[in-house]
C-alpha positions as CSV (number, residue, x, y, z in Angstrom):
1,X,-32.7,67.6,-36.1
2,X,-29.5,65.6,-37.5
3,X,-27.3,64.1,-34.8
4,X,-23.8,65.9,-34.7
5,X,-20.5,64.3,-35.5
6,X,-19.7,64.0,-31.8
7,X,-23.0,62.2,-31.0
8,X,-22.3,59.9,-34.1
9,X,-19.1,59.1,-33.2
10,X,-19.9,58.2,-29.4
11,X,-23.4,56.4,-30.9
12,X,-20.7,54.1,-32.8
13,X,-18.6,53.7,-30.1
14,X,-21.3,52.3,-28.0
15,X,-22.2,50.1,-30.9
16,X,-18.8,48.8,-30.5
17,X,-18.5,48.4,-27.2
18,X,-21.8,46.2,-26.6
19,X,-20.8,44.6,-30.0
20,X,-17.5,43.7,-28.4
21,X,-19.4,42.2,-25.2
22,X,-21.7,40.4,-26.5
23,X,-18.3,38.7,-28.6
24,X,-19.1,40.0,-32.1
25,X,-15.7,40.8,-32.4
26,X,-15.3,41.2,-36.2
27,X,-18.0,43.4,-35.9
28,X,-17.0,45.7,-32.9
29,X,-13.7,46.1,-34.8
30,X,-15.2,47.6,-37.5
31,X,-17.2,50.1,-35.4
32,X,-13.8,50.9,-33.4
33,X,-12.4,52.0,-36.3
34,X,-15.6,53.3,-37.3
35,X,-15.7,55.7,-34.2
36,X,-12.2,56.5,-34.3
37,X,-12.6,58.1,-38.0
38,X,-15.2,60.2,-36.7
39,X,-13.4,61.2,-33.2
40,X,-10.4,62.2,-35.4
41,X,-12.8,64.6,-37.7
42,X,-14.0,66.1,-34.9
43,X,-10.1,66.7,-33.3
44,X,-9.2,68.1,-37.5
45,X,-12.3,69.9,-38.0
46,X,-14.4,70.6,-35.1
47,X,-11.7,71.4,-32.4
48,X,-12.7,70.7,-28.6
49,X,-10.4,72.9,-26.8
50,X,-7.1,71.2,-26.0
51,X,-8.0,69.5,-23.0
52,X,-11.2,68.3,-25.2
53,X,-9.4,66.7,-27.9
54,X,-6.4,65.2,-25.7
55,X,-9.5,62.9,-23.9
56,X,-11.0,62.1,-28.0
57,X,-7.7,61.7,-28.8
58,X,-7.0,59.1,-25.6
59,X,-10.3,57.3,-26.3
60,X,-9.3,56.9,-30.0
61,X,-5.9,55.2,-28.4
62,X,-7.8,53.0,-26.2
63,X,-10.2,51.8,-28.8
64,X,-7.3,51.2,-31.2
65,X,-5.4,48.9,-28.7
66,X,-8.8,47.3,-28.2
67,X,-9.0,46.4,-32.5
68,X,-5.6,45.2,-32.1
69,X,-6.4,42.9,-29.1
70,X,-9.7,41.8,-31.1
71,X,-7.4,41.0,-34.1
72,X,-4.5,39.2,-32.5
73,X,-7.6,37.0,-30.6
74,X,-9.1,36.1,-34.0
75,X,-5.9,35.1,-35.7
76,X,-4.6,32.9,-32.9
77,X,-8.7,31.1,-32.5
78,X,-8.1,30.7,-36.4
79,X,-4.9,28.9,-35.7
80,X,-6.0,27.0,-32.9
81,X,-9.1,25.8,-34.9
82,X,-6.7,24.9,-38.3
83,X,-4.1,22.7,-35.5
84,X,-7.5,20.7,-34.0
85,X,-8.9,20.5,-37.4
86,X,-5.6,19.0,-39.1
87,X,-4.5,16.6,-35.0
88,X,-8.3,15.2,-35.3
89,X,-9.4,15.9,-39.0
């Protein structure tokens, strides 16, 4: 039997969760946004109810603030690595 679209999106949500823990960052970004694509063509085509797709629609928040943490942590690690790269070169 085929998984739904629910159990797909929340299988690559977990992805990105234990990818994000285990600091695989560029990686549990992807599957955020990964997850969040599903979760939002669930809310457009497979409607939950109202109170159903308010909580998708507040995880899909969450895990978006989460991608922009991740990417505002790998530019400034890129920045810091670039200033001790050109101080001790």
């Amino acid at each position: 039997m085929e998984p739904t679209t629910l159990q797909k999106a929340i299988a690559v949500a977990q992805k990105a969760s234990v990818e994000d823990q285990d600091g695989n960052y560029e990686e549990a970004i992807r599957s955020y946004q990964h997850a969040v694509k599903y979760f939002l063509h669930i809310v457009k085509r497979e409607p939950q109810g109202k109170e159903g797709n308010q909580k998708i629609r507040d995880k899909c928040k969450q895990y978006l603030d989460r991608v922009e943490e991740l990417q505002e942590y790998l530019v400034y690690k890129e920045v810091v690595i670039e200033c001790i790269y050109i101080t001790f070169g």
